[in-house]
N, C-alpha and C positions, 0 to 999 in steps of 0.2 A: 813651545812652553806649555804644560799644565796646567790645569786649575789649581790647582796647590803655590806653582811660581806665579801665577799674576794673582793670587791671594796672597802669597806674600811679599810681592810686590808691592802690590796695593799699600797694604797694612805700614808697609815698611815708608813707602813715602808721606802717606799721612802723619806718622809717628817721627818721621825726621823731621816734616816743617812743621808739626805742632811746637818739635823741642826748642825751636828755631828763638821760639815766644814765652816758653816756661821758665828758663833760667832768667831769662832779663826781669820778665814780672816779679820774682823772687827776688831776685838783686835790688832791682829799683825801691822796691816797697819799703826792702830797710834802709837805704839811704834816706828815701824822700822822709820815713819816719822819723831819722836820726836829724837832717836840715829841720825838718818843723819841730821837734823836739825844741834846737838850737833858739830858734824862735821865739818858741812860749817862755825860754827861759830869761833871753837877753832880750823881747822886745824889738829886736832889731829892725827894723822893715827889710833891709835887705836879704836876711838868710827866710823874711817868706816869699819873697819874689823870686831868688833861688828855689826855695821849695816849689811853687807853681809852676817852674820850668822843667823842672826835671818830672814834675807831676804831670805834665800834661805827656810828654812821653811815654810816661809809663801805664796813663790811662789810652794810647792806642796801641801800644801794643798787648794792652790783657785786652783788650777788644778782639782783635787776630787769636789770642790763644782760645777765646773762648769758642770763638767759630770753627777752628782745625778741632780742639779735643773733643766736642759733643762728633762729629763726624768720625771719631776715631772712637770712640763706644759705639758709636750703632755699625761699626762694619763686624764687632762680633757676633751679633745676630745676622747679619747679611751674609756674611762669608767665611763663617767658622761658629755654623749654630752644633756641630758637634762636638766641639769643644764646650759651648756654653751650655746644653744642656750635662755634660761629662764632671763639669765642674758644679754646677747647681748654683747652693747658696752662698756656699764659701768665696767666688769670686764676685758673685753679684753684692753680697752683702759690703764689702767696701765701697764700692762704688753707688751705692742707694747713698751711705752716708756720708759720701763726698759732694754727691748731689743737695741733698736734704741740709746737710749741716754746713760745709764751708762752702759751697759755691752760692749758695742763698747768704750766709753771711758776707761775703764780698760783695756781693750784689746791693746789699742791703748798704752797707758801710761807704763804699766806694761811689755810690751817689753824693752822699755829703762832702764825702771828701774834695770835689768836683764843686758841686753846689751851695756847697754850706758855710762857707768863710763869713758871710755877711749873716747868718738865720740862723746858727748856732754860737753860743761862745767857745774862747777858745780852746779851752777845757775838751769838750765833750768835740772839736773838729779832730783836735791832737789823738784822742783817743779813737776814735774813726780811724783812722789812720793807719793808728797802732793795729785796730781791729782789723782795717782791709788784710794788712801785710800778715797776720794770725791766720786768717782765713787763708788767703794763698797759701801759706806753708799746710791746714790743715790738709786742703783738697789735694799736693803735694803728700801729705803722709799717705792720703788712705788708697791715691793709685799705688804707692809704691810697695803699701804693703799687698797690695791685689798681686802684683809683677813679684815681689817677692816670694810669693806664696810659689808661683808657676814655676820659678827657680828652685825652689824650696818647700815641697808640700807637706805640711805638716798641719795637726789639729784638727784631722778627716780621716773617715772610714768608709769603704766603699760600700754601699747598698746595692748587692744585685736586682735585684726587685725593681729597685729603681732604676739602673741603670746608671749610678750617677753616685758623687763625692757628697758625703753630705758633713757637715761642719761638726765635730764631737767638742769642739776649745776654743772660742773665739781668740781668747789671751793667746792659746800658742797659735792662732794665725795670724795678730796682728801685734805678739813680741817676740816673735822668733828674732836670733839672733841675724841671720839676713836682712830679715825686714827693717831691724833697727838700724843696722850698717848700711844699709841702701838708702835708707831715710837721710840720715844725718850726713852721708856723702854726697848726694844731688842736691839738698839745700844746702847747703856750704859751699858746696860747687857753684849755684845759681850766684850766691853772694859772691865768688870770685868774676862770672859773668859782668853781672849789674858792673861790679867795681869797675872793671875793665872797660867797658860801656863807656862811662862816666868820664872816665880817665882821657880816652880816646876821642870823644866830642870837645871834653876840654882842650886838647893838645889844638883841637881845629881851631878854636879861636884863639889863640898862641898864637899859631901861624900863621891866624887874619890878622892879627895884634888888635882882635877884640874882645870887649868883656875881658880883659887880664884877672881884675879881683876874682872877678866870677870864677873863672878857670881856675883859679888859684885856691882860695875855697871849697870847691869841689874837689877836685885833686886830692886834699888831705883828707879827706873824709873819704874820696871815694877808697883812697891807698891803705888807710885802717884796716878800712871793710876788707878789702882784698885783702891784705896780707892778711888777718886773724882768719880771713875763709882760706885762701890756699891751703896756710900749714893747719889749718882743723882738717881740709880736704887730705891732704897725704898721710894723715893721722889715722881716719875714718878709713882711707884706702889702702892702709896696711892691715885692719883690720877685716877689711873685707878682702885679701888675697887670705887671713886666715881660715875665712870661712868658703872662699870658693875650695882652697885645699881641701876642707875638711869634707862637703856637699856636693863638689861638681867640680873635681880632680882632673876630669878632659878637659873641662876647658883650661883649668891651670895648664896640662899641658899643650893645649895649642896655641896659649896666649905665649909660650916659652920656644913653641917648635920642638918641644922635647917628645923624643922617641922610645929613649932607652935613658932612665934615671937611677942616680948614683947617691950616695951620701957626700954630704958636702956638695950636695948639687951646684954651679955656677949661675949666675944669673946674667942674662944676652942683655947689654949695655945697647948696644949698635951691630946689627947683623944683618946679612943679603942671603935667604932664604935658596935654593937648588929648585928648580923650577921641576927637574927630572925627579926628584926625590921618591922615591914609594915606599910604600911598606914590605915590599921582599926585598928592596937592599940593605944593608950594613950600615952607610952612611948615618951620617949625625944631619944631614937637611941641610948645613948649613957652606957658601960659597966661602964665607968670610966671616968671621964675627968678634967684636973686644968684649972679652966676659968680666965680669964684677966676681971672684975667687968663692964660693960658699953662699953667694947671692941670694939664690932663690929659695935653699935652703931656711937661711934665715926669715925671707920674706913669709915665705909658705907658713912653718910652722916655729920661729924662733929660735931655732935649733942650727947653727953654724954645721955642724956633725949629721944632721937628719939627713934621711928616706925623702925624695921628692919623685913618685912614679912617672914612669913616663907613657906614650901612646901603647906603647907596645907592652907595657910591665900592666897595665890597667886591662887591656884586652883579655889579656894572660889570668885577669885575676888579683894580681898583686897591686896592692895599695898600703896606706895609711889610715889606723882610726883616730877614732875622737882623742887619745893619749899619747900618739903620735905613735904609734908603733907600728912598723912592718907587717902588716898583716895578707894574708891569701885569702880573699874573697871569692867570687864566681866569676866565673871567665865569661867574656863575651857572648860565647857558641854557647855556650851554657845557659845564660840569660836567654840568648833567642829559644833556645828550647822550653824553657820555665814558663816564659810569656806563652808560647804557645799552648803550653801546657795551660795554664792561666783564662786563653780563650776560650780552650774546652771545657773547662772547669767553670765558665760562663754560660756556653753555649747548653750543657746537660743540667745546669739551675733552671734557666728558662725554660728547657721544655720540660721541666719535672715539674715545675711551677703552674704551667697549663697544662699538666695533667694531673695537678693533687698529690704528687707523691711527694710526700714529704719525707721521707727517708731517705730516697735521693737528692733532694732539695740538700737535706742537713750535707750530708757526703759532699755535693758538690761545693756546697759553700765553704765548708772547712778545707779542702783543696785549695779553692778559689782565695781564699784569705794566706792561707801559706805561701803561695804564686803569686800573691798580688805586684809585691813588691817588683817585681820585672814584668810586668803588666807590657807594659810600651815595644819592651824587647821585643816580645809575640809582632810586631809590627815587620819586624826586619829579615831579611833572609840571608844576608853574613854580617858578622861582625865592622866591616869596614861600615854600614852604612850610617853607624851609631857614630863616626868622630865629625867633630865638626871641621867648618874649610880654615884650615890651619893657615895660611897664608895669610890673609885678610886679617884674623883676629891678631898675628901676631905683629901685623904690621901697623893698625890700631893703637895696639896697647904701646908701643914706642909712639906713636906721635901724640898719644895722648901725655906720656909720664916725658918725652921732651918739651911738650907745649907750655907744660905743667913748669917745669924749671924755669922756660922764659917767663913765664908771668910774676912767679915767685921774685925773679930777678927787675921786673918792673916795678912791685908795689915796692922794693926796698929801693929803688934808687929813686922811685918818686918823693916816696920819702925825707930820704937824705936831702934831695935838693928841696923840696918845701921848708924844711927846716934850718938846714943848712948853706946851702949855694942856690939861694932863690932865683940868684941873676941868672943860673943855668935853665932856666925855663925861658929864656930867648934861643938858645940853643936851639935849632932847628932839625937836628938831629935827634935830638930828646921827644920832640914835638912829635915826630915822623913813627921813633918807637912806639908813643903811645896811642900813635893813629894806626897803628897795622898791626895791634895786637886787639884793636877790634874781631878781623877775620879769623885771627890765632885763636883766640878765645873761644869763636864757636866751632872750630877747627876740632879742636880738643875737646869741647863737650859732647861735640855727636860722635867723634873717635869714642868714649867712654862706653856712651849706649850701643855701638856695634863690637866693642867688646864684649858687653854684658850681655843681650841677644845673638849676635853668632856666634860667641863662643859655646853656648847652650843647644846650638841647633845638632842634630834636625830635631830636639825639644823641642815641644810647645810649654808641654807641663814637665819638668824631670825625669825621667823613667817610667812615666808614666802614660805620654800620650807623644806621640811623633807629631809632627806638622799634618803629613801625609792624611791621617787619621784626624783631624778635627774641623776637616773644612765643610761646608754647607755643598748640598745637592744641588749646584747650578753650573749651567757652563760656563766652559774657562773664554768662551767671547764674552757671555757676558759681562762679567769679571774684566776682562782686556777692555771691554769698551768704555766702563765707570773710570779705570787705569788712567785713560787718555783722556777725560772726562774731567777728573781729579787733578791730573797734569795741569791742564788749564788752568780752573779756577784757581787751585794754589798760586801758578806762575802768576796771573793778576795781583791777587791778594797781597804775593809779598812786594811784587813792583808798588802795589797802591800803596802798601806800608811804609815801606821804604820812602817813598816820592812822599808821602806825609811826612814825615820823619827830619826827612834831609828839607823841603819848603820849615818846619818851623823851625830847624836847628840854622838853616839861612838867615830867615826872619831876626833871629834874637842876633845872629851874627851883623845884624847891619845897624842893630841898636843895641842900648844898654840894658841888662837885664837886670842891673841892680837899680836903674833911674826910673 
């Protein structure tokens, strides 16, 4: 392996167990918000004792996130400083303010929350509260528009002089229409998390036949929460398949396996991939598959009838613009030639640069800005090495959007029976679902993020910068050795979370949490 594969290796396991921790601290934050709401309003003592149980959970696990995500910003200067100097301000700029503004405000909030029940009234705990859960979601906006931006570069112009992206719009880098879809889809998603969470601890004391109210109480509030996030999540993630169509059409077709696309394109419901498949056969990739008639069509761009390109139609050229229409762009081989051209048109700025020539300087720059746009292509020497691993992504994006139906199918039948057949909550069967859609749930969340990242690969930045291309000058042991280094302490971290986790969710199992 490379310095590049255990760099993004590396990167890749940090960024899996951070996620491990970010959606439940987003989940949790508005439940526990919503129980202490309940509180302030009815007085009740029992929904704040609820509130501190669920509270204390979720104050160790934003413990665990905060420790994986500072770890997962300093490995861009460790192991991808050409990347970070490539991108400058515009990628550091959200994350200064995610630093400075919402993780200092949880910091700040999320002590009293903890500490303050007896030292503050209850007023201003409630609002703490409110504010930790703000904060989360802020710190949540400003990575995502960072990760946005790399999928999606926009509100920058490249300075050769500098070497480097420099921000012309803050607005269009942090309300591009990605950014917004991405934001609103991973915090909604987190609240399908939490809920699930919730749901699934309570089923456990069912099944002790402890704490019954408690589980019962929860349950309906966690089932809310869930259902109003799943269907905002499939809502948000329709409109982000609009925008991958429109932005980053490879990965549309590798999250589909699609080769050769047609109008009225079908969308693969359930499908077994051809392992032999390549790109000089005819084949369709597929062993087996039940297709949805017009499927993806619609999904893509609304259009039962539309253009949905496929691997081979995109290589070729052929796409889709912003109006939906059939268009012939640049081919592959073509790109790589542009980009290279692009380098050159780099390489002759800088030395006309130290040497004063400013005529050349002007010449090369005006090149260099015409070529920029296939900038990354220059990295590659054929077309294949631009598709991402089409397997993996397509196999993802089904266990994500099936994971996605069972859950949807949880909060409604939790539902049903809280309101309904309450006595179905002895049911031990029901119990069982909502205790193994714990693992389903984060099953599904990390399937989403290896959609969203392999499907972009070998992107680091869009078009603009390869993996290959932005990793720091060290060696790939050294890199290998942090790898195995990292392995560890994570594997502790989550055993110690967990073993905390499961001792206090015992604990309240052996007593009453409303007494």
């Amino acid at each position: 392996m490379s310095m590049v594969d255990w760099s993004r290796g590396q990167f890749a396991l940090t960024a899996i167990v951070h996620w491990l921790f970010v959606p439940l601290t987003i989940g949790l934050s508005l439940i526990v918000g919503i129980m202490e709401t309940i509180y302030y309003r009815t007085r009740q003592e029992k929904w704040k004792k609820l509130t501190k149980f669920w509270m204390t959970l979720f104050g160790i696990n934003f413990a665990c996130g905060v420790a994986t995500g500072i770890i997962l910003e300093f490995e861009f200067g460790t192991n991808w400083s050409n990347y970070s100097w490539f991108v400058g301000d515009i990628f550091g700029a959200p994350l200064a303010i995610e630093g400075i503004l919402a993780f200092f405000m949880e910091s700040t909030f999320i002590a009293v929350m903890f500490f303050g029940w007896k030292k503050v009234s209850p007023a201003f705990h409630l609002a703490s509260t409110w504010l930790t859960a703000l904060g989360v979601v802020l710190s949540a906006l400003w990575i995502l528009v960072a990760n946005a931006w790399m999928q999606y570069p926009a509100g920058m112009e490249f300075d050769p002089s500098q070497m480097r992206n420099v921000m012309v719009s803050f607005t269009d880098v942090a309300l591009s229409p990605v950014a917004v879809n991405k934001f609103f889809h991973t915090v909604l998603s987190g609240w399908v998390l939490g809920a699930t969470f919730v749901i699934g601890v309570s089923c456990w004391f069912l099944l002790r036949k402890t704490n019954i109210e408690a589980a019962k109480m929860s349950i309906k509030i966690a089932s809310w929460v869930g259902l109003a996030g799943i269907v905002l999540t499939m809502w948000t993630g329709d409109g982000s398949a609009v925008e991958v169509a429109r932005c980053q059409p490879m990965k549309l077709a590798a999250m589909e396996a699609l080769y050769n696309g047609e109008k009225g394109q079908s969308l693969v419901a359930f499908g077994i991939l051809d392992p032999q498949k390549s790109l000089e056969d005819d084949s369709d990739g597929m062993l087996m598959s039940i297709d949805i008639p017009c499927g993806l069509s619609i999904l893509a761009n609304h259009d039962a009838n539309s253009f949905v390109p496929g691997i081979n139609d995109i290589m070729a050229g052929i796409s889709v613009n912003a109006d939906g229409d059939t268009v012939n762009t640049v081919s592959y081989a073509d790109r790589i030639l542009l980009g290279k051209q692009s380098h050159e048109a780099l390489r002759q700025f800088s030395e006309a640069e130290k040497a004063g020539d400013t005529a050349t300087m002007e010449l090369a720059r005006l090149k260099l800005k015409e070529t920029f746009p296939y900038f990354g292509y220059g990295y590659f020497d054929e077309p294949s090495q631009a598709i991402p691993p089409v397997a993996l992504t397509f196999y993802s994006f089904r266990v994500m959007v099936m994971g996605g139906g069972w859950l949807l199918l949880l909060f409604v039948v939790m539902l049903f029976v809280a309101y309904r057949r309450e006595k179905a909550f002895e049911w031990k069967w029901l119990a069982w679902a909502g205790l193994i859609s714990i693992p389903i749930v984060w099953i599904v969340s990390e399937s989403g993020w290896v959609v969203a990242e392999m499907g972009r690969q070998p992107w680091v930045i869009q078009d603009l910068m390869p993996t290959r291309a932005a990793v720091s000058a060290v060696s790939s042991g050294s890199v290998q050795t942090t790898f195995w280094i990292f392995t560890v302490i994570f594997t502790v971290l989550l055993v110690t979370e967990i073993s905390i986790m499961v001792h206090e969710i015992a604990k309240a199992s052996k007593n009453d949490i409303l007494k």
